[in-house]
C-alpha positions as CSV (number, residue, x, y, z in Angstrom):
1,X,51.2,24.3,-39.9
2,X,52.5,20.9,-38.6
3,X,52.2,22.6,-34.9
4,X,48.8,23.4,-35.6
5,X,47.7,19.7,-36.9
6,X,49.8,18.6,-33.5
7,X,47.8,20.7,-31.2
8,X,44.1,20.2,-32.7
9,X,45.2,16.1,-32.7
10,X,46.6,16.9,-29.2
11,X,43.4,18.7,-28.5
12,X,40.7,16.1,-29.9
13,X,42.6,13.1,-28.4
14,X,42.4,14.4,-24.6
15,X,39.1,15.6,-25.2
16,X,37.7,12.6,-26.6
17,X,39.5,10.8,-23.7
18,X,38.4,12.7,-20.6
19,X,34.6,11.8,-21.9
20,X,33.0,9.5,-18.9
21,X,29.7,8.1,-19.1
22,X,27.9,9.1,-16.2
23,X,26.3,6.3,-14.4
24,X,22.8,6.1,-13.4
25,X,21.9,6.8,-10.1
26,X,20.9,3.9,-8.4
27,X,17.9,4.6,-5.7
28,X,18.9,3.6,-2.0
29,X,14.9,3.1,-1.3
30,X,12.8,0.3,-2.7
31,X,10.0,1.4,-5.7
32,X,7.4,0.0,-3.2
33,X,4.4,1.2,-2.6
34,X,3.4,2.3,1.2
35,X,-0.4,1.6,2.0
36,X,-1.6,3.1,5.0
37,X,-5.4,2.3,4.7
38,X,-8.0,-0.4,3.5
39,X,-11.4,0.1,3.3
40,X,-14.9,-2.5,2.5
41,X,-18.0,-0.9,1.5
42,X,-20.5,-3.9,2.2
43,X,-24.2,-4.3,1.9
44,X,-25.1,-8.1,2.5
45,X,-24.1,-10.3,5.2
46,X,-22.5,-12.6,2.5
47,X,-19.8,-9.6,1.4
48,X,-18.3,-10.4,4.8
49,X,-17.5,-13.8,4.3
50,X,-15.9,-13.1,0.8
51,X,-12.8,-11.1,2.5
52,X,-10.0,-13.0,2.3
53,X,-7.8,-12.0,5.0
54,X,-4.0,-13.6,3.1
55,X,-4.7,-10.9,0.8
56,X,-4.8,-8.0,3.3
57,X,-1.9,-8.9,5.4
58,X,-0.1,-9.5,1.8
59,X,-1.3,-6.2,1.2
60,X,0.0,-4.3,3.9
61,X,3.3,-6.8,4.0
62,X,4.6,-4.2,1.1
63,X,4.9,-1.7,3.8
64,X,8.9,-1.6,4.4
65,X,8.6,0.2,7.8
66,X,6.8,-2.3,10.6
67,X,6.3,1.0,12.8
68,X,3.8,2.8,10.1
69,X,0.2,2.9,11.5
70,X,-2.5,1.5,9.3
71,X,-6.1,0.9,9.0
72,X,-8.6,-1.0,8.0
73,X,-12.0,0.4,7.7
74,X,-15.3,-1.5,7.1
75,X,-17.9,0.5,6.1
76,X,-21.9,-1.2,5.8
77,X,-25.5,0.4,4.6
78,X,-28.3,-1.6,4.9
79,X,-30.5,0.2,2.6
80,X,-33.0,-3.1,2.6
81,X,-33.1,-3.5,6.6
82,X,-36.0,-2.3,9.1
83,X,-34.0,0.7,10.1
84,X,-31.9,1.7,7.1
85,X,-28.7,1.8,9.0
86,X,-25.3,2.9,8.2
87,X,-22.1,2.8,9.5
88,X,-18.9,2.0,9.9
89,X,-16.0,-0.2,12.3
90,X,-12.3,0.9,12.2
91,X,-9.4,-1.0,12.9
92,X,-6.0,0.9,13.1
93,X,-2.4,0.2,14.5
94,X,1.4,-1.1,13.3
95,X,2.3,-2.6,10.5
96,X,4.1,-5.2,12.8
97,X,0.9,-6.2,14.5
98,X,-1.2,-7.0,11.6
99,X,-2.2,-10.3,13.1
100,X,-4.0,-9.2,16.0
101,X,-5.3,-6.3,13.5
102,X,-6.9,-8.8,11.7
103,X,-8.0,-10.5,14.7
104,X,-9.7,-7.5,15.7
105,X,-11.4,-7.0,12.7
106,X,-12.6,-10.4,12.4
107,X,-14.3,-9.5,15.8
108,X,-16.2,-6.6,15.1
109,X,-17.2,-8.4,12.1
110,X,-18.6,-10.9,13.9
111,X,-20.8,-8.4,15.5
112,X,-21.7,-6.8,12.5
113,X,-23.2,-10.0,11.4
114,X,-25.8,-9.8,14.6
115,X,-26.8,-6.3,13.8
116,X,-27.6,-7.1,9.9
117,X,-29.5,-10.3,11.2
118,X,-31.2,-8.7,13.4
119,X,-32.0,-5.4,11.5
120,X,-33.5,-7.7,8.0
């Protein structure tokens, strides 16, 4: 009998020792968010000038990989306008070269502006 109580205390002791708490597993990669594309739907000339462009290169600063191609598309209908006309400009390349992205679009913006002043 005492060999018995010795073993199942033997038993319980070792078994109640070699118990590890497994660790989490901690993720190598970031929780962000990758954004490849943007998009404005606009229908006045005043919907350009509302885009503030800190906010889309913040956006798109999430992106951990500078080599990811992106876009930015900026879509306009003129349902009010002489001709009803629709469209749309697109802007795409690197991550790293969101400056002149933005440059870019400011651009063809700006020409967008001619064609809805001269098409109301």
């Amino acid at each position: 009998m005492k060999l018995q109580v010795l073993l199942i205390a033997f038993l319980v002791s070792t078994i109640g020792v070699s118990q590890v708490k497994k660790q989490p597993k901690q993720s190598s990669q970031s929780n962000g968010v990758k954004i490849s594309s943007l998009a404005f739907s606009i229908e006045t000339k005043e919907d350009y000038k509302t885009i503030n462009w800190k906010d889309v290169k913040e956006i798109f600063s999430h992106n951990t990989n500078k080599e990811e191609e992106i876009e930015m598309t900026f879509k306009y209908a003129l349902p009010n306008s002489k001709s009803n006309i629709k469209g749309e400009i697109k802007v795409h390349g690197n991550v790293k070269d969101i400056d002149v992205l933005i440059s870019k679009a400011k651009k063809g913006l700006k020409g967008l502006i001619k064609i809805v002043d001269n098409n109301q």
